[in-house]
KOLBAMI-924439 format. One line per field, with one value per residue (C-alpha): residue number from 1; residue in one letter; chain; x, y, z. Coordinates in steps of 0.25 Angstrom, whole numbers, plus 5000, padded with zeros to 4 digits. Each point is the difference from the previous one (the first is absolute). Layout:
n: NUM, ...
res: A, ...
chain: A, ...
c1: X, ...
c2: Y, ...
c3: Z, ...
This chain:
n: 1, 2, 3, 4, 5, 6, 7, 8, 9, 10, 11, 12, 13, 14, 15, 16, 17, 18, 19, 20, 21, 22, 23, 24, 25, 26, 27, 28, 29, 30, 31, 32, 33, 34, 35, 36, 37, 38, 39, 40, 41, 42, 43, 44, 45, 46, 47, 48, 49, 50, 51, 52, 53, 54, 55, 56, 57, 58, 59, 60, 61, 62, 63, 64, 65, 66, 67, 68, 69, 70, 71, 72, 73, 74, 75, 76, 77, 78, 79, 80, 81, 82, 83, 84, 85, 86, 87, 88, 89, 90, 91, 92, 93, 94, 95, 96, 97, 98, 99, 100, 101, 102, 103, 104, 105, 106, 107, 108, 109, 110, 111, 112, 113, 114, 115, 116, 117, 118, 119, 120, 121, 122, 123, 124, 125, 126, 127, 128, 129, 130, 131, 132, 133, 134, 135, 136, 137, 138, 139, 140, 141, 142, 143, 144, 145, 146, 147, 148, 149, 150, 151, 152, 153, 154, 155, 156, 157, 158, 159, 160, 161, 162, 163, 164, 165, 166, 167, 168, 169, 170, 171, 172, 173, 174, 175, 176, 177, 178, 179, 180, 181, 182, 183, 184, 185, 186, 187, 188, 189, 190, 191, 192, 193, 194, 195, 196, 197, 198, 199, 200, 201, 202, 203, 204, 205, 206, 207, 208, 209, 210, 211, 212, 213, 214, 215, 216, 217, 218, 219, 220, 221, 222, 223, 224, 225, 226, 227, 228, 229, 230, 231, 232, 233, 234, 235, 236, 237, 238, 239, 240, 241, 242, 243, 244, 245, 246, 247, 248, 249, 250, 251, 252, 253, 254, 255, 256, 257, 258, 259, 260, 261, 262, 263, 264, 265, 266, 267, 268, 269, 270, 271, 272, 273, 274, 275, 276, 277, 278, 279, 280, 281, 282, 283, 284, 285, 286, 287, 288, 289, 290, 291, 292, 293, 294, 295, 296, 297, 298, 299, 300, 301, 302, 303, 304, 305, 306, 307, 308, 309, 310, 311, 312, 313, 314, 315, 316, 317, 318, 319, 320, 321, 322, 323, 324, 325, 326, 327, 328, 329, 330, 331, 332, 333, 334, 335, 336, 337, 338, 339, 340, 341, 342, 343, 344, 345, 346, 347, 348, 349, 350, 351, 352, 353, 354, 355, 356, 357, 358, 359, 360, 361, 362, 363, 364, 365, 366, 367, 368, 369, 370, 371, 372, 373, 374, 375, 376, 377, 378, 379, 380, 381, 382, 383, 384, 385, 386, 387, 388, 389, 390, 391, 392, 393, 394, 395, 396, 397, 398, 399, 400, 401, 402, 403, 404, 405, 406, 407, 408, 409, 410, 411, 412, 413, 414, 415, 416, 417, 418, 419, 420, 421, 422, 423, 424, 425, 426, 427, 428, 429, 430, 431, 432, 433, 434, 435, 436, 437, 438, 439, 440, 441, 442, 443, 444, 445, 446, 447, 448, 449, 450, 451, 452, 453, 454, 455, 456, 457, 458, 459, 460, 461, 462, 463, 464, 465, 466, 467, 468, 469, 470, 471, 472, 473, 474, 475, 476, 477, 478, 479, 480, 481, 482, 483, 484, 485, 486, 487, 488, 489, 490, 491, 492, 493, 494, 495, 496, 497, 498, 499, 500, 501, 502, 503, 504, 505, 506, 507, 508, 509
res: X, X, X, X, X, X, X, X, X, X, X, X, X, X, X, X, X, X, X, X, X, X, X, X, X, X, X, X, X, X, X, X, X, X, X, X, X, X, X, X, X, X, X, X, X, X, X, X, X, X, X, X, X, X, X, X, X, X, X, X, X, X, X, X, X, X, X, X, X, X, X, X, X, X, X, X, X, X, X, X, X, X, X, X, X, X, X, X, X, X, X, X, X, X, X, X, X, X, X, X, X, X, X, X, X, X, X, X, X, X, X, X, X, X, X, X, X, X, X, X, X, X, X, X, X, X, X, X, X, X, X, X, X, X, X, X, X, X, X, X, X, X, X, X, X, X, X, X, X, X, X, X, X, X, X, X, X, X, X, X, X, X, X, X, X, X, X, X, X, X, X, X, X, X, X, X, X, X, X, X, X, X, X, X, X, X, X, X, X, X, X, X, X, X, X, X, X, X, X, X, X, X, X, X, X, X, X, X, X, X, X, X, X, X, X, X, X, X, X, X, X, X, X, X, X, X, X, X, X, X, X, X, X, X, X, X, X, X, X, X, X, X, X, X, X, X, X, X, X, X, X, X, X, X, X, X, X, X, X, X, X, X, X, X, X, X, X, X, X, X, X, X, X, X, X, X, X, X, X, X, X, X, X, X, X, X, X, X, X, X, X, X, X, X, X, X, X, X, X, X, X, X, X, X, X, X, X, X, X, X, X, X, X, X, X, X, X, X, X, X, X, X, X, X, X, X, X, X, X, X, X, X, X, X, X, X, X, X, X, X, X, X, X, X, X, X, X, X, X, X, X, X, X, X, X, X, X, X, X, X, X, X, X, X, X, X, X, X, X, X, X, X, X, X, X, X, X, X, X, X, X, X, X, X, X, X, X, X, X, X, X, X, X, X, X, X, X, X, X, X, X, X, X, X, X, X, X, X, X, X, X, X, X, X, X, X, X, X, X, X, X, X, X, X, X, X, X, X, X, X, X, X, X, X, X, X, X, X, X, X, X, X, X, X, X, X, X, X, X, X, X, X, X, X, X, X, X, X, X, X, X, X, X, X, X, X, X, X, X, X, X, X, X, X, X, X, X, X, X, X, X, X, X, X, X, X, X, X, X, X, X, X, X, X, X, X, X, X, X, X, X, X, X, X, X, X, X, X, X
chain: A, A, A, A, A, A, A, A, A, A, A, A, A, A, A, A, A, A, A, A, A, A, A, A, A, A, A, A, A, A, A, A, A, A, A, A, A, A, A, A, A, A, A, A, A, A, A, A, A, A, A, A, A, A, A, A, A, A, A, A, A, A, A, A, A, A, A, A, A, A, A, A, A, A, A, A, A, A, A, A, A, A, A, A, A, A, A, A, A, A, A, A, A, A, A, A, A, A, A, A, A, A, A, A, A, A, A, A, A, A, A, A, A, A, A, A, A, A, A, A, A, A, A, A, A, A, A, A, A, A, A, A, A, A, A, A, A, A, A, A, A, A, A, A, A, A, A, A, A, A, A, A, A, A, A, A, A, A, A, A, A, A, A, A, A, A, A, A, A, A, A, A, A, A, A, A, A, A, A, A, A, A, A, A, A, A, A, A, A, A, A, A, A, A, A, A, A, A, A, A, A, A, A, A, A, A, A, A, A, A, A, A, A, A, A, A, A, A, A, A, A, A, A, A, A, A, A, A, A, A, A, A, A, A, A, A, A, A, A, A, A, A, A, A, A, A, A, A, A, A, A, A, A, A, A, A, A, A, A, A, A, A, A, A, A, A, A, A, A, A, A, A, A, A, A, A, A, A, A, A, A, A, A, A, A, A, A, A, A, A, A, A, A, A, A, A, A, A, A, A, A, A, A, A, A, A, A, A, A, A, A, A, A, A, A, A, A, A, A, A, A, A, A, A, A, A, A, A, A, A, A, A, A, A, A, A, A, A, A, A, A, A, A, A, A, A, A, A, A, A, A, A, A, A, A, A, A, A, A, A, A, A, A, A, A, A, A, A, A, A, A, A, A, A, A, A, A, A, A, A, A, A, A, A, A, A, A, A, A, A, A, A, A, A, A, A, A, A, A, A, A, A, A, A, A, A, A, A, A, A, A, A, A, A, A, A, A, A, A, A, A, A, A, A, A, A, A, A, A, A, A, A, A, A, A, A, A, A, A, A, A, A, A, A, A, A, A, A, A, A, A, A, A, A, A, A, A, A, A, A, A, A, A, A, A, A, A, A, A, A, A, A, A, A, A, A, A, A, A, A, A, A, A, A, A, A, A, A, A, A, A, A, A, A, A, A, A, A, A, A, A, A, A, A, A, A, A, A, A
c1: 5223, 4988, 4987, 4986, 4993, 4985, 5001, 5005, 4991, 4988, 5005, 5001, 4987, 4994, 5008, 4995, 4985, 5003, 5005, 4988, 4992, 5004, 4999, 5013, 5000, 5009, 5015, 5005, 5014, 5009, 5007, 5015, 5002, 5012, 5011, 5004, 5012, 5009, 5008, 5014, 5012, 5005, 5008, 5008, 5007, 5014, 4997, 5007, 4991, 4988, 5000, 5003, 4988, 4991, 5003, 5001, 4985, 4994, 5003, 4998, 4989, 5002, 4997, 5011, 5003, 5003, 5009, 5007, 5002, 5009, 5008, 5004, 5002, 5012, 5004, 5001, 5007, 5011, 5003, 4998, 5015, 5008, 4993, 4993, 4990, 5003, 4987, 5011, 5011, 4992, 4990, 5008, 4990, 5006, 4992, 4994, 4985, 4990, 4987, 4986, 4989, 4987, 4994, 4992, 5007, 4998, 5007, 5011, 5011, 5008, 5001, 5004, 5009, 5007, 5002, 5006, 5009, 5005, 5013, 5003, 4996, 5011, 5011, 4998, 5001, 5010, 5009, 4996, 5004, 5015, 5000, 4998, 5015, 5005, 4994, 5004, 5014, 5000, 4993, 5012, 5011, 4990, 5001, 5015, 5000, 4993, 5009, 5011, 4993, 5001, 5012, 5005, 4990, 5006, 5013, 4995, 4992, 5014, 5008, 4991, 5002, 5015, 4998, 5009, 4998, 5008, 4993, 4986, 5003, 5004, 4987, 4992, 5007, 4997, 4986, 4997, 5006, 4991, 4988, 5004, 5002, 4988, 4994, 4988, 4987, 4993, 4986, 4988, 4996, 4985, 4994, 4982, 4994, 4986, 4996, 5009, 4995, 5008, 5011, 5005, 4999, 5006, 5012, 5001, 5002, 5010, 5009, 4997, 4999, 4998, 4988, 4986, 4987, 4988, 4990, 4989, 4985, 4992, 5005, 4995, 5010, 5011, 4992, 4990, 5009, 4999, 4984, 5002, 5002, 5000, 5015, 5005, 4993, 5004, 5015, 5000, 4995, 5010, 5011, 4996, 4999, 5014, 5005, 4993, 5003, 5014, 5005, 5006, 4995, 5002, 4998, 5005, 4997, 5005, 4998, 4999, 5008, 5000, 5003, 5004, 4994, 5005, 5003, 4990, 4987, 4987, 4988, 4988, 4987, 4989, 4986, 4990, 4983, 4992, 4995, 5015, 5001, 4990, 5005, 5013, 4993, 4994, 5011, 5000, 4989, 5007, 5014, 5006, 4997, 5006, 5014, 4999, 5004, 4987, 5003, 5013, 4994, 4997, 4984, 4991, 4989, 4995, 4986, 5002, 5001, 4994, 4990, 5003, 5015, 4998, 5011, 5008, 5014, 5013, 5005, 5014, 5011, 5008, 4997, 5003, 5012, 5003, 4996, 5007, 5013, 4998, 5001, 5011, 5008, 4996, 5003, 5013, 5005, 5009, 4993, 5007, 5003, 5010, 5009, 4997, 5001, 4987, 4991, 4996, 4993, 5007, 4991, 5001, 4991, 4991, 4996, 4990, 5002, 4992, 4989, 4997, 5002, 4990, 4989, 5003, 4999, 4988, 4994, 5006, 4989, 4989, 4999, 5004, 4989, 4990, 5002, 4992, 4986, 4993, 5011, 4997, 5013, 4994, 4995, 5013, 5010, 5010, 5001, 5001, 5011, 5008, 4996, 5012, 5009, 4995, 5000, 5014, 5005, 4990, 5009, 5014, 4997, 4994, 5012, 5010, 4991, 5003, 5012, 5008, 5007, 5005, 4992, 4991, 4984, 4994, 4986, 4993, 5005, 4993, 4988, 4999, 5002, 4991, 4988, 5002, 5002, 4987, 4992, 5004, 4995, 4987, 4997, 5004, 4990, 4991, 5001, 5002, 4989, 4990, 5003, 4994, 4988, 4989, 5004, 4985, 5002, 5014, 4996, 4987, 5011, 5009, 4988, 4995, 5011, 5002, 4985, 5004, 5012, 4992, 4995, 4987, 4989, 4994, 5006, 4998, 5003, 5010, 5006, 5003, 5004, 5009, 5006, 4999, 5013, 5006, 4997, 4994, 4990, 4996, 4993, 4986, 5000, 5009, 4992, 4985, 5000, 5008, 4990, 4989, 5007, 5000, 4987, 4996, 5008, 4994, 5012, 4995, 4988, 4996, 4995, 4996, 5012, 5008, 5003, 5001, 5009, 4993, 5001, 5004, 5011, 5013, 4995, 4997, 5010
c2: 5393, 5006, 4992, 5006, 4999, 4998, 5015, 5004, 4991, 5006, 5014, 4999, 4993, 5011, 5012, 4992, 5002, 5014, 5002, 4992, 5008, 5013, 4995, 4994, 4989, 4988, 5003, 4991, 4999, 5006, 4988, 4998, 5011, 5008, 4994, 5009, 5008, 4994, 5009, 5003, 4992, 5015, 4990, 4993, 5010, 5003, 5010, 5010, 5001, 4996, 5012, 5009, 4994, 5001, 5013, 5007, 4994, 5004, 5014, 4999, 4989, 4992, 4985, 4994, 4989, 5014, 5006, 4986, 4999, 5015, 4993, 4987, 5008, 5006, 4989, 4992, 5011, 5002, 4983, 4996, 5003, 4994, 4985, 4990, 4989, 4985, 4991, 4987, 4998, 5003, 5010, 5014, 5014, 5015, 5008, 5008, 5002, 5002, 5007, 5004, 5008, 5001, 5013, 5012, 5014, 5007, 4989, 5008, 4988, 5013, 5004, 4987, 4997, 5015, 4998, 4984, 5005, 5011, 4995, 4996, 5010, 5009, 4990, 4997, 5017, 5000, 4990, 5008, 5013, 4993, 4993, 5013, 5006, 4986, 4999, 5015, 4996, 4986, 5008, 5010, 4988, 4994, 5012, 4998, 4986, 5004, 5009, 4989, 4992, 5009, 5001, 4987, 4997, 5009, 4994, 4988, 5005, 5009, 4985, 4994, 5011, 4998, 4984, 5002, 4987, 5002, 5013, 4993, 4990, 5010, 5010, 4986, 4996, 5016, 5000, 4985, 5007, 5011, 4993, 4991, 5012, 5008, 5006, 4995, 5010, 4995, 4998, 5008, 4998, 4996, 4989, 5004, 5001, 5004, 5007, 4991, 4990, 4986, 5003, 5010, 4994, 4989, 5009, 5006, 4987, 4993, 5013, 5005, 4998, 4984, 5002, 5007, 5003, 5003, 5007, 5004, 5005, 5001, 4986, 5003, 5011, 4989, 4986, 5009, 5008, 5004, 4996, 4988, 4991, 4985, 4999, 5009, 4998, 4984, 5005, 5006, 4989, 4992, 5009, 5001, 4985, 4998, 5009, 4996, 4985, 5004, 4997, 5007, 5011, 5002, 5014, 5000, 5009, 5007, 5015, 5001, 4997, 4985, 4994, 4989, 4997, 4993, 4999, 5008, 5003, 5007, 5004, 5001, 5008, 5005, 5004, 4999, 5003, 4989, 5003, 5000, 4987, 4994, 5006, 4993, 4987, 5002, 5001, 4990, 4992, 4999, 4996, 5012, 4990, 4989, 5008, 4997, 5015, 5001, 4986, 5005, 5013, 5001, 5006, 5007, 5006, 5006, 5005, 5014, 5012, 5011, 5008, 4995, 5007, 5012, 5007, 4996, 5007, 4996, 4987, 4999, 5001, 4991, 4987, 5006, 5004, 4986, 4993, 5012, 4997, 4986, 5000, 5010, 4991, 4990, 5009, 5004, 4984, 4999, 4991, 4987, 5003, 4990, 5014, 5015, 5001, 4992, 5001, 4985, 4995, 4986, 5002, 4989, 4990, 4999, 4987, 4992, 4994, 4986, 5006, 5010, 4993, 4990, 5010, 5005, 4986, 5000, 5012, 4996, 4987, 5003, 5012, 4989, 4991, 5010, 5002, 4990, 5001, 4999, 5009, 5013, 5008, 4994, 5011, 5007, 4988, 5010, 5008, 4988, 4994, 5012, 5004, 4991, 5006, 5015, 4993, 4997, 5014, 5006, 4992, 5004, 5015, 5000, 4993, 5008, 5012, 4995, 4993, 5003, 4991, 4989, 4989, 4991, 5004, 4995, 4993, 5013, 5007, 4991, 5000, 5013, 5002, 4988, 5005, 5014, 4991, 4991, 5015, 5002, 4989, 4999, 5014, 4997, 4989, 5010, 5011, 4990, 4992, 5009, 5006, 4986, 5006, 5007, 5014, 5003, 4991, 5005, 5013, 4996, 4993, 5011, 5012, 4989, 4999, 5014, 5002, 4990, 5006, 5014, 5002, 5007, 4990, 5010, 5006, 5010, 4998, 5012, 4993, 4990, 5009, 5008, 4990, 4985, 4992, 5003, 5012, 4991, 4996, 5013, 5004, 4996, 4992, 4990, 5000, 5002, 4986, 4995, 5007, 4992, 4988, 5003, 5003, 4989, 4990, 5006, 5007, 5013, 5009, 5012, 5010, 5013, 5009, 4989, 4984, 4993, 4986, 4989, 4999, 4986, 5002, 5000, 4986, 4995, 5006
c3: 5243, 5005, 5002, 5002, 5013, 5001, 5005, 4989, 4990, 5008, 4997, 4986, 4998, 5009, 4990, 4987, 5005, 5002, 4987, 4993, 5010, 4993, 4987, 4995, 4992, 5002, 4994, 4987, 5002, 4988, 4993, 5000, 5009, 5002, 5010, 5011, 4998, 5012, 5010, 4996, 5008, 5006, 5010, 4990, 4996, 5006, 5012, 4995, 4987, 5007, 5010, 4989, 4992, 5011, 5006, 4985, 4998, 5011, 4994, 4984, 5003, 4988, 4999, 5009, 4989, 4991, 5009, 5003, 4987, 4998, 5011, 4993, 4987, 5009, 5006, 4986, 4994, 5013, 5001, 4986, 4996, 5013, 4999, 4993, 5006, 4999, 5004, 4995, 4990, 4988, 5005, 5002, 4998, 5000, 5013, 4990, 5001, 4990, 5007, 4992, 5008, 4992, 5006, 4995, 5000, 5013, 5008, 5005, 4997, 4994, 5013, 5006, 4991, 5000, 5016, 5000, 4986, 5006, 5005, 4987, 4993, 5007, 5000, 4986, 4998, 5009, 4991, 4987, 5006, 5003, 4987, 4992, 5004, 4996, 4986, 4996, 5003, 4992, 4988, 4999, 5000, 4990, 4991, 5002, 4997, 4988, 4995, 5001, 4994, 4988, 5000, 4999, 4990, 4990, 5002, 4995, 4988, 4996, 5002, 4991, 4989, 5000, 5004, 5013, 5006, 5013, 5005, 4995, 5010, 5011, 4997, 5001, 5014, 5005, 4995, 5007, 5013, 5000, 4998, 5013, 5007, 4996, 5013, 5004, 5001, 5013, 4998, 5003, 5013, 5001, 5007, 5002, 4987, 4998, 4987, 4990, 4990, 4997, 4992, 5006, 5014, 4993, 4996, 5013, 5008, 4990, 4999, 5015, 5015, 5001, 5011, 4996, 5003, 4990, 5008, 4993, 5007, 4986, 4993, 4987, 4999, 4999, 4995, 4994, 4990, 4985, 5001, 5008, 4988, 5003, 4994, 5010, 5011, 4999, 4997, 5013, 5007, 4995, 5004, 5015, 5001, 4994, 5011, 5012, 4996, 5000, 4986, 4989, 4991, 4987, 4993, 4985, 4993, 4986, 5001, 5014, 5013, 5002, 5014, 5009, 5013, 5007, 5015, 5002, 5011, 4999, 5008, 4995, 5006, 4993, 5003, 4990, 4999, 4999, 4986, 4994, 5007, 4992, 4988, 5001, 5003, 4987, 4991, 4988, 5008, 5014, 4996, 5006, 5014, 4993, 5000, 5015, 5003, 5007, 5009, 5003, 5007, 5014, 4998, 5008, 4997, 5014, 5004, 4999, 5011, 4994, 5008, 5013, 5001, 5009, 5002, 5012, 5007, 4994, 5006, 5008, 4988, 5009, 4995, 4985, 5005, 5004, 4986, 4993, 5008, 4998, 4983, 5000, 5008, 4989, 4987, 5006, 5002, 4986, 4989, 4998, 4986, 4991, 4995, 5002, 4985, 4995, 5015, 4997, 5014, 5006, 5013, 5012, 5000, 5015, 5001, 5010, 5014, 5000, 5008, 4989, 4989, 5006, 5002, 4986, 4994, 5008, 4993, 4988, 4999, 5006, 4989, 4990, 5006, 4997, 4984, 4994, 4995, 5012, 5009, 5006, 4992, 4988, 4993, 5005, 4997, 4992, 5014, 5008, 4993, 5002, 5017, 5005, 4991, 5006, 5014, 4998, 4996, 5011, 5011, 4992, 5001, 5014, 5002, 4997, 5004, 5015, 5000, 4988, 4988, 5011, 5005, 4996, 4999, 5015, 5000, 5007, 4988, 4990, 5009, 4997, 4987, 4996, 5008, 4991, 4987, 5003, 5002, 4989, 4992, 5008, 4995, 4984, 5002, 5005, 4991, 4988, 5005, 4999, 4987, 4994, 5007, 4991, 5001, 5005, 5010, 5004, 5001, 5011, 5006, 5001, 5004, 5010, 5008, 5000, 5005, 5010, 5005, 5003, 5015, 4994, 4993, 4994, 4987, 4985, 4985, 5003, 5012, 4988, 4990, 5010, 5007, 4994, 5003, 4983, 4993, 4988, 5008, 5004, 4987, 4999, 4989, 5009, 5014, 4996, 4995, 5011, 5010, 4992, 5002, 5015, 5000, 4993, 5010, 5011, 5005, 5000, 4998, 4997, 5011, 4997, 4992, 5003, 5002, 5013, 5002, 5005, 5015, 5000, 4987, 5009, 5005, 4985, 4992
């Protein structure tokens, strides 16, 4: 821990009289003010991922923790059907991941997502294209079938009329043959979804390919559908949770298809803008957070790049190479499914050595030990419950990522994949924490740090209203007060056309 020296102490008393000197008035602190956005563990992702993450950044120069985030949605989606997670006997968790970035349009997680997904996206093509040939062929012996079928069926209505029991009987015994030899029309083969509302997805996964991935960059297009209303929104949240806890679905319906699911996996990513965030949080006075969809999410809301991403030379595509090789190799390992007929998922269960489980139990209650009243995950308890459980399923995919299906998940492993599970919490704390903040307040804070992470003190309205770190508070009706507020805290000044931040800000702040 660094401890001032006399030195140092003697240069800042000699600063604050310069500044006093010139004018400036003491600074009064912002209350509550915003926690610092943490670094993201690049490290503690599987080599393999991490240099793909890194090198890919460096080049679309979106928050790292962004373009982390398009890797793990790839690596949920290629491990999620070969295992599950055991933490004991009774605690057993699907790989799947649910992932939610709060971010403004611009971002470029498109662009993230479109690079880690695209091995996927070709094997998935690649499977429908094959599959195409297969269902043409089914649907002409169903047309025959059909037609049998038919026939038989007319054998029994002409035995009824002349009351002929004994070819009744024999038309009932051809017509139950047929039906158990009825072809079967493989599905349609889709595993990413991203413009689909609930019921249909719902269909899709109980009739279809038992591993999925619901990717989605504008959120409100899937949770948001038919004028966000409270009923659907909470509908779908439910949903999602059934699936990522790993249990059975459900779907009846009287006019339209029903379905089963069951055995089956789903990834979920989705990015949304801060203000369709707090719209959800809204519904029916907060009780779309109570569904526990939100706490099951691993969330970010990272500081934004925007306005300092100059272009830069594409990176070397061998390290993409690496990843993309990586999850084929995964897609292509069969699925341990019960029968080919229903595609229900029996995965293996990865279980624990005793050093990881120890550092799991670990994690496990110290997060516990900080839930009540006077605990720092307080205001987040709903997360917090749920960060082992995500902890668990971060060390089962980087698992099987690196070493397949066999074996048991190591304690470096779990290091790993609990220091990217407690980032995680850490910034739903401080993302969440701060929307209990006035949202003037919230909005000084935000323009504050943003002042402060500038290399020039000096600064304009249009400065603000071009490159403010959301495009909300880029309209003047948002940062003029905020700039009064600074002003009035001694952060700032004006000087001239312009503003100036305090010389000793960074040292306050």
């Amino acid at each position: 821990m660094y401890e001032p020296t006399q030195r140092n102490a003697d240069m800042q008393a000699a600063l604050d009289d310069a500044a006093h000197a010139d004018g400036w008035p003491d600074i009064i602190p912002l209350a509550g003010g915003l926690e610092v956005e943490k670094p993201y563990p690049l490290d503690a992702l599987p080599p393999i991922a991490r240099d793909a993450v890194r090198h890919y950044q460096q080049y679309g120069q979106q928050p790292v923790a962004m373009v982390a985030c398009s890797a793990l949605a790839a690596m949920s989606y290629a491990t999620q059907g070969l295992a599950d997670v055991a933490r004991d006997e009774v605690l057993r968790s699907p790989l799947s991941l649910n992932l939610l970035l709060c971010a403004e349009s611009g971002e470029r997680k498109t662009s993230g997502d479109a690079l880690f997904m695209k091995p996927i996206w070709l094997w998935e093509r690649e499977k429908a294209d094959a599959r195409n040939e297969e269902i043409k062929t089914v649907q002409f012996a169903l047309a025959a079938h059909e037609e049998k079928v038919k026939g038989v069926k007319q054998q029994i209505q002409q035995a009824a009329k002349k009351s002929d029991s004994a070819v009744m009987a024999k038309a009932e015994h051809d017509l139950l043959q047929l039906e158990r030899q009825k072809p079967i029309c493989p599905v349609q083969f889709q595993a990413a979804f991203s413009d689909v509302n609930q019921q249909t997805l719902a269909v899709m996964l109980g009739i279809g390919h038992p591993s999925a991935a619901l990717l989605c960059n504008e959120a409100a297009i899937v949770i948001g559908g038919d004028g966000m209303r409270p009923e659907n929104v909470l509908q779908f949240y439910g949903f999602i949770n059934t699936i990522w806890d790993g249990a059975t679905y459900r779907r009846n319906r009287l006019t339209t298809q029903s379905a089963d699911i069951v055995g089956r996996r789903l990834t979920c990513s989705l990015m949304m803008q801060p203000s369709v965030l707090m719209e959800l949080l809204n519904i029916k006075k907060g009780q779309s957070r109570g569904t526990g969809f939100l706490a099951r999410s691993l969330f970010a809301q990272p500081t934004s790049t925007m306005g300092t991403r100059y272009y830069q030379l594409p990176p070397d595509t061998a390290f993409m190479e690496c990843f993309y090789s990586r999850i084929r190799e995964l897609l292509e390992m069969p699925l341990p499914v019960e029968d080919e007929r229903n595609m229900r998922l029996n995965p293996p269960v990865l279980r624990l050595t005793a050093d990881s489980k120890n550092l799991w139990t670990a994690y496990y209650n110290q997060v516990e030990s900080e839930l009540g009243a006077d605990g720092s995950f307080h205001d987040v308890a709903d997360f917090a419950a749920k960060s082992a459980d995500n902890a668990a399923r971060l060390a089962g995919i980087f698992h099987v990522f690196e070493h397949g299906v066999e074996g048991e998940i190591g304690e470096t492993t779990m290091r790993a994949a609990l220091a990217i599970a407690g980032w995680h919490l850490d910034e739903t704390k401080r993302v969440f924490g701060a929307m209990q903040m006035p949202e003037l307040l919230r909005n000084a804070e935000v323009i504050l740090q943003w002042l402060l992470a500038r290399p020039d003190n000096s600064f304009t309205t249009s400065d603000v209203g071009q490159r403010a770190p959301s495009r909300a508070l880029r309209r003047k009706e948002q940062w003029e007060p905020v700039l009064t507020l600074l002003c009035e805290h001694g952060y700032i000044r004006r000087q001239g056309n312009g503003y100036q931040l305090h010389p000793q800000a960074r040292g306050q702040a």
